[in-house]
Structure formats: structure tokens, C-alpha cells
PAZAKOL-371850 format. One record per residue (C-alpha): residue number from 1; x, y, z. Coordinates in steps of 0.25 Angstrom, whole numbers. Each point is the difference from the previous one (the first is absolute). Layout:
REM PAZAKOL-371850
NUM/X/Y/Z;
...
//
This chain:
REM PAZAKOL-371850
1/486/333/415;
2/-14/1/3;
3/-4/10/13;
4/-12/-4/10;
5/-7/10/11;
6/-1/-4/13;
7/-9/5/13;
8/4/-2/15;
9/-10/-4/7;
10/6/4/13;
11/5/13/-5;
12/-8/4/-12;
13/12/3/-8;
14/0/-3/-15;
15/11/-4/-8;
16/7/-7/-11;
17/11/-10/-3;
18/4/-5/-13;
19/4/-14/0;
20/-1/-12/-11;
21/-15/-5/-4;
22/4/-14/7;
23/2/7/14;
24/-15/8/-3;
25/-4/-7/12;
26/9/-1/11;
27/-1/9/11;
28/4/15/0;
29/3/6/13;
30/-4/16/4;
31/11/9/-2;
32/-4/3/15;
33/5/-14/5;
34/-14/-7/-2;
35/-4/-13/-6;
36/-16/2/1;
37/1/4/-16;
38/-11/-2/-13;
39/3/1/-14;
40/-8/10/-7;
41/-6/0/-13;
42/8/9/-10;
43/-9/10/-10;
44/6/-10/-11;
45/-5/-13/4;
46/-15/7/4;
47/0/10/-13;
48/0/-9/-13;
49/-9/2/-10;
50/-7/-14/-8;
51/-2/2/-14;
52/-12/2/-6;
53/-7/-13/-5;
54/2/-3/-16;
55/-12/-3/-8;
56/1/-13/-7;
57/-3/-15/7;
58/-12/-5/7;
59/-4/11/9;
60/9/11/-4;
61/-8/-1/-14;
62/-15/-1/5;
63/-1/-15/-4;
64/-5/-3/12;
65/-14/3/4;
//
């Protein structure tokens, strides 16, 4: 089951709960009692690499110009 990070905005207190990709968006209260929360961006979903682009086809193999 995924995990998503969460900041209080009342408290600052950051923290995580694991819950089916369906709820991703719900609501997620502070482990302090409050409900003025954001979900953060995890390192995964910001850290991806694109692959290089292949040679070949219009652009990629210098047909165009």
C-alpha cells in the first residue's frame, strides 16, 4: 500500500500514512488533532530520470532543417 507525507499547516508537524492509491486524495488529519494538512511531494514522484532521446525519425535523425 502506497505511503503519502503530509504537513500541518497549524502545527508544522510532518507525517505519513499509507492508504490505497483511490483515497490519495482524501483528507488526512495531523496526528496532533488538526485538519489544516497539504500532501507533499514524495522524492519518487519529483526524482525521475526521462530517457535520453534515440536517433532515428524526423527530428531525432537531423531530417529536418
Amino acid at each position: 500500500m502506497p505511503r503519502y507525507d503530509y504537513r500541518c499547516r497549524s502545527c508544522g508537524a510532518t507525517f505519513e500514512i499509507a492508504r490505497p492509491m483511490a483515497e490519495s486524495a482524501a483528507p488526512a488529519a495531523c496526528p496532533n488533532g488538526h485538519d489544516d494538512t497539504v500532501k507533499l511531494l514524495s522524492a519518487a514522484a519529483v526524482g525521475g530520470t526521462a530517457a535520453p532521446p534515440q536517433s532515428g525519425g524526423c527530428c531525432g535523425g537531423g531530417c529536418c532543417g
